[in-house]
C-alpha positions as CSV (number, residue, x, y, z in Angstrom):
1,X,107.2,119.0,112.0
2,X,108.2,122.5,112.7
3,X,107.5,122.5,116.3
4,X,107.7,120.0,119.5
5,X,104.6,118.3,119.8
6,X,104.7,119.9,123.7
7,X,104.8,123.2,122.0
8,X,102.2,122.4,119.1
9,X,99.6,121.1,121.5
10,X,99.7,124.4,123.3
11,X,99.6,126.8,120.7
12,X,96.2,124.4,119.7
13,X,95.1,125.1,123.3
14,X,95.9,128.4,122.8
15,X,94.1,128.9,119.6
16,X,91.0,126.6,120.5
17,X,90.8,129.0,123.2
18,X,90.5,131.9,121.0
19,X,88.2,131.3,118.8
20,X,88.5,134.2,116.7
21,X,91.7,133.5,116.1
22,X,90.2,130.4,113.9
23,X,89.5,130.5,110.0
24,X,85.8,131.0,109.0
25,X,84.2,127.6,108.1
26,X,83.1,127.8,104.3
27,X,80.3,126.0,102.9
28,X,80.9,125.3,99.4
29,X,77.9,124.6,97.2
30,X,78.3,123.1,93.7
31,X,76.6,121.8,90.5
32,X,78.1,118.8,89.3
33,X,77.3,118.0,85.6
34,X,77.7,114.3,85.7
35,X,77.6,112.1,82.2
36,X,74.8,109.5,81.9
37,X,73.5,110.2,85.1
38,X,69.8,109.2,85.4
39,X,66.7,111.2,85.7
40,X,66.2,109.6,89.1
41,X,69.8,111.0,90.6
42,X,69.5,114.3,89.5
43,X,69.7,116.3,92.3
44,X,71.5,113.6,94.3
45,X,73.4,115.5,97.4
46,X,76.9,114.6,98.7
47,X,78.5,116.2,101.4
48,X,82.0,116.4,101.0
49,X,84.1,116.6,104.7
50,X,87.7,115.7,104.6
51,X,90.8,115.8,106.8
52,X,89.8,116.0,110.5
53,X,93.2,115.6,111.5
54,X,92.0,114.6,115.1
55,X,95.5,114.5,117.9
56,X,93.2,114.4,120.9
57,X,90.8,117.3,123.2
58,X,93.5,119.9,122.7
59,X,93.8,119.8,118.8
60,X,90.4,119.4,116.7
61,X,89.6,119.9,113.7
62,X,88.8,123.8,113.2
63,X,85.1,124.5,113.4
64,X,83.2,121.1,113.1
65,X,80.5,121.7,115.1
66,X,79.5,124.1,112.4
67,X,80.1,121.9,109.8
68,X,78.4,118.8,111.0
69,X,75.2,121.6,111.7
70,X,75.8,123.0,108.2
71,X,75.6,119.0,106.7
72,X,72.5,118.1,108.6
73,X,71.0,121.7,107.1
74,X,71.7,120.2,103.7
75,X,69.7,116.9,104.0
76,X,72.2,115.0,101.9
77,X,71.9,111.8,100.7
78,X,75.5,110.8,101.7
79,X,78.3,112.0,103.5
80,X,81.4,111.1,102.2
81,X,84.7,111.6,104.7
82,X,87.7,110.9,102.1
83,X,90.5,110.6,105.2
84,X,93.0,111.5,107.6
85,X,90.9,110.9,110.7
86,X,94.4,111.2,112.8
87,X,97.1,112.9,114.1
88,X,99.5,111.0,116.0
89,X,97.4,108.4,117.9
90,X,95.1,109.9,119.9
91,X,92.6,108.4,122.1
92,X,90.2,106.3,119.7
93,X,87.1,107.0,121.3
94,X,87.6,111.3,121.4
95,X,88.2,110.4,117.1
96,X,84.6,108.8,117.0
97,X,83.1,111.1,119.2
98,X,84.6,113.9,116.4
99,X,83.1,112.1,113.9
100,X,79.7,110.8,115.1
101,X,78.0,113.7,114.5
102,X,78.8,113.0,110.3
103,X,77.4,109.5,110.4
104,X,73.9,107.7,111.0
105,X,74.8,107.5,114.5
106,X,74.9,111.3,115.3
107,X,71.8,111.5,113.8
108,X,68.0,112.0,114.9
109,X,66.3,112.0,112.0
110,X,64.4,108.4,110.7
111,X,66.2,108.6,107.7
112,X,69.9,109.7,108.2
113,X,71.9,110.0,105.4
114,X,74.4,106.9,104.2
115,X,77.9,107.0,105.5
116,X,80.8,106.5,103.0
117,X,84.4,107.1,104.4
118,X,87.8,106.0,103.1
119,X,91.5,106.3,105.4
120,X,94.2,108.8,104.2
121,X,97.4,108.7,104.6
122,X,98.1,109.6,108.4
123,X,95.5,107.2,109.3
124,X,98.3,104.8,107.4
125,X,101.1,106.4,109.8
126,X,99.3,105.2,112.8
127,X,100.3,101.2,113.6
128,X,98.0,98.5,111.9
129,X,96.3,98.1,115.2
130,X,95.2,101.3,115.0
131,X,94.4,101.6,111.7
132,X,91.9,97.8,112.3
133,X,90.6,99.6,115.4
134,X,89.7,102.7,113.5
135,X,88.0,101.2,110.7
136,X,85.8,98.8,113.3
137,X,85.2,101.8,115.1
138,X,83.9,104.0,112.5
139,X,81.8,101.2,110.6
140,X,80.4,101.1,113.9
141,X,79.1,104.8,113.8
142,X,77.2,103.3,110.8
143,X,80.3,104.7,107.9
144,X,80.8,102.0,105.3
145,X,84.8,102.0,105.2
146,X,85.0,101.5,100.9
147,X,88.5,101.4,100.9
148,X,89.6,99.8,97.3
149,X,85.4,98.4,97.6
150,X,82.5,99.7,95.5
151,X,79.1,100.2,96.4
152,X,76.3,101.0,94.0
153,X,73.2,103.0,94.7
154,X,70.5,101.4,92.7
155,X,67.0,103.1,92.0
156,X,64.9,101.3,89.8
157,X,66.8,100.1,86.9
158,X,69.2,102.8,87.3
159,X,72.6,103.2,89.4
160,X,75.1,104.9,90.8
161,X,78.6,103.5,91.4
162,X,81.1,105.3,94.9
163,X,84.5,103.2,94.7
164,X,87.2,104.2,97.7
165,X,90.5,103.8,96.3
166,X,94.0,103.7,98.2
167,X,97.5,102.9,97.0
168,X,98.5,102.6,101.0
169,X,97.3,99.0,101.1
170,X,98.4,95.8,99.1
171,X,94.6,95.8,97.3
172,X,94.9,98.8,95.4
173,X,94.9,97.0,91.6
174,X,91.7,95.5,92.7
175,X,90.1,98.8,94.0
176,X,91.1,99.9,90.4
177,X,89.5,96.5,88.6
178,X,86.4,97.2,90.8
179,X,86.5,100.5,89.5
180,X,86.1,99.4,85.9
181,X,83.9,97.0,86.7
182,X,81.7,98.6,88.5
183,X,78.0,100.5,86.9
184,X,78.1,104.2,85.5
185,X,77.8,106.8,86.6
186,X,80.6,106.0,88.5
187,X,82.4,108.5,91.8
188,X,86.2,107.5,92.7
189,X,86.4,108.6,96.5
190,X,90.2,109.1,97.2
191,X,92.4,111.1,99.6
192,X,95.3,112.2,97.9
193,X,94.2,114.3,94.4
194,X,97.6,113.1,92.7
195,X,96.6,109.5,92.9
196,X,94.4,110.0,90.0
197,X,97.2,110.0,87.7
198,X,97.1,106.4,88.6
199,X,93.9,105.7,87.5
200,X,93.1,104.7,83.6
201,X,92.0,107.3,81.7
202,X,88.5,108.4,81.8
203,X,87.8,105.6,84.9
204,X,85.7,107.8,86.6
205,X,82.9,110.1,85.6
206,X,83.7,112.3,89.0
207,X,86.6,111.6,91.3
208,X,86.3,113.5,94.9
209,X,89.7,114.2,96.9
210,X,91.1,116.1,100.0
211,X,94.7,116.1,101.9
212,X,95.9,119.6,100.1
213,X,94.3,121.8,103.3
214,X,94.0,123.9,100.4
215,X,98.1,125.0,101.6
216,X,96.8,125.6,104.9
217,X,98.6,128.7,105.4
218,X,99.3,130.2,102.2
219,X,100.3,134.1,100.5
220,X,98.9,135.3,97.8
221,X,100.9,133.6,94.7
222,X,102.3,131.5,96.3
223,X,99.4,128.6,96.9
224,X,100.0,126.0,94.3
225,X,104.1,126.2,95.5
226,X,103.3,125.5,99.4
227,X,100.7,122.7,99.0
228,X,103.8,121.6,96.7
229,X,106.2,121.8,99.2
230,X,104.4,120.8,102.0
231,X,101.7,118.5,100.9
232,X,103.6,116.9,98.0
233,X,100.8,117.7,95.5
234,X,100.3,119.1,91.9
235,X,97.1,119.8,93.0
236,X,95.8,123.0,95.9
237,X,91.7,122.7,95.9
238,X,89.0,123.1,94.0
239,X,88.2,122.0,90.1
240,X,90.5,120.0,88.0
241,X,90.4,118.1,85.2
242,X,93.4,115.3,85.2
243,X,93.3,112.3,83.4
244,X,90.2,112.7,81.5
245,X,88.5,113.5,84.8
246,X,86.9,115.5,86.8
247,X,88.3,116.2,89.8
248,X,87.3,118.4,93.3
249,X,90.1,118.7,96.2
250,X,88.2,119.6,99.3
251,X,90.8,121.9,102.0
252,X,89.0,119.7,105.2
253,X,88.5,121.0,108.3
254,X,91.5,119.9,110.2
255,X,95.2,121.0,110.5
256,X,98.8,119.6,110.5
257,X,101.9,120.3,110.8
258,X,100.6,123.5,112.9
259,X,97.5,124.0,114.2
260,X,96.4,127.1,112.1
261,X,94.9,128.2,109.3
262,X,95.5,131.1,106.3
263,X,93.9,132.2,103.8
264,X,93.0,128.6,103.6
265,X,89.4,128.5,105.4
266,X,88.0,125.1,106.4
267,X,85.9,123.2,104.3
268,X,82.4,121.5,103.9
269,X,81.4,120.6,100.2
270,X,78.1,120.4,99.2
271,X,78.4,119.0,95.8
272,X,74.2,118.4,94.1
273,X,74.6,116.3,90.7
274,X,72.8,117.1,87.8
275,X,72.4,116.1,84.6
C-alpha cells in the first residue's frame, strides 16, 4: 500500500468529490468469433464488468453509474462480474447496493438479463465469513456465484457452456474437470488472466479475465512493466492468445492500491459472439 488507509480514503473523498478529476468510463464493443458456435447464439451479448474494488461510501468504483446505464443500453443477455467486489471489508450491504444495479435485482424490465459472477482475489483477502456472506449476498441480487461450477445455456438442441474457475479455493481441479466436461462452445470466466496458463490447452473456446486495471496508472511504454510490477501479471488488457486460447482482460471500473486512474480509463465490455 503506498499510503495510510486514513490518507487513502481522503484523497478518494477528495477525488469523488471532483469528478473531473476521474478517468472517462469506456465502453468497449467487440466481435467475438467463437468456434462451433450455433446459429441460434450468434449475436449472443455479454457484458463484461470487473473489479469494483468496493472499501465503503468514500471509495467506489470510478463511474458505475454510467456503466450499469451503459449495460442496461446494451440489452445483454448476461452480465458477467469476474471479481474483486472488495477492498478491505467494507460494510456488506453498501457492496450489494454497488452492485445491484448489474444483476436481475436492479432491474425493471420483465426480462432482465442472467447474472454470472465469480470472486477475485481480494474478495479471498477478506475472512471466510466474509467471503460466505458475500457470495449469499450477491446470489441474493439474483448473480449465480459459478465459482469452479458450470452452467450451460441451452436453446434447442444447441448450448453454450460459462465455467467460473479459481485457484483460491480447494475445488479448483474440479472447476477444471467441469471445464472439460462441460458442452462446446465453452467460456472460462476467471479473475486473474495468468491463471490460464493453468488450464489444458485449447480448454476453452473464449476465456474472459480482469484484475490488471489495465496498470491503473501507467506512462506511455511502460504498461505491460507496471501491471508486472504491481499486479503480478504477464498480461495488461485487451486481446491475447495464451494457451491455445482466446483471451480478453477487462481494466474494471474500480481502483486499488490508490484511488486513481491513468491512462488506464475504466471499463465496460460489451463483447457480441458471432460465428
Amino acid at each position: 500500500m503506498l499510503l495510510p488507509r486514513p490518507a487513502l480514503m481522503a484523497l478518494a473523498r477528495f477525488t469523488t468529490r471532483h469528478e473531473r478529476l476521474m478517468a472517462p468510463l469506456h465502453v468497449s464493443r467487440f466481435k467475438i468469433q467463437v468456434p462451433g458456435l450455433a446459429g441460434v447464439f450468434g449475436g449472443f451479448v455479454i457484458a463484461h464488468v470487473s473489479d469494483f474494488h468496493v472499501a465503503g461510501v468514500d471509495w467506489l468504483p470510478i463511474r458505475v453509474s454510467e456503466a450499469a446505464a451503459a449495460v442496461r443500453q446494451a440489452h445483454p443477455a448476461v452480465v458477467v462480474n469476474s471479481g474483486d467486489f472488495l477492498q478491505w471489508t467494507p460494510p456488506l450491504d453498501t457492496v450489494l447496493q454497488v452492485v445491484s444495479p448489474f444483476t436481475p435485482v436492479g432491474w425493471t424490465d420483465e426480462h432482465p438479463p442472467a447474472a454470472l459472477g465469480i470472486l477475485g482475489n481480494h474478495d479471498y483477502f477478506a475472512d471466510q465469513r466474509t467471503v460466505r456472506d458475500l457470495t449469499r449476498g450477491l446470489s441474493g441480487l439474483g448473480m449465480r456465484m459459478i465459482v469452479n461450477q458450470a452452467v450451460c445455456w441451452e436453446r434447442g438442441q444447441e448450448s453454450l457452456s460459462f465455467v467460473g474457475l479459481t485457484d483460491h479455493t480447494d475445488d479448483f481441479e474440479d472447476g477444471v474437470r467441469q471445464l472439460l466436461e462441460a458442452r462446446r462452445p465453452r467460456i472460462a470466466v476467471i479473475h486473474e488472466p495468468d491463471l490460464i496458463e493453468s488450464l489444458p490447452h485449447g480448454a476453452a473456446d473464449f476465456v474472459i479475465a480482469g484484475h490488471t486495471h489495465g496498470g491503473q496508472i501507467t506512462v506511455p511504454g511502460f504498461a505491460r512493466r507496471i501491471a508486472r510490477r504491481y499486479g503480478d501479471t504477464n498480461y495488461g488488457d485487451g486481446f491475447y492468445w495464451v494457451n491455445g486460447m482466446f483471451m480478453f482482460v477487462n481494466r474494471g471500473l474500480g481502483t486499488t492500491g490508490i484511488p486513481l486512474r491513468f491512462r488506464a480509463r475504466p471499463e465496460v465490455a460489451l463483447l457480441t459472439l458471432v460465428r
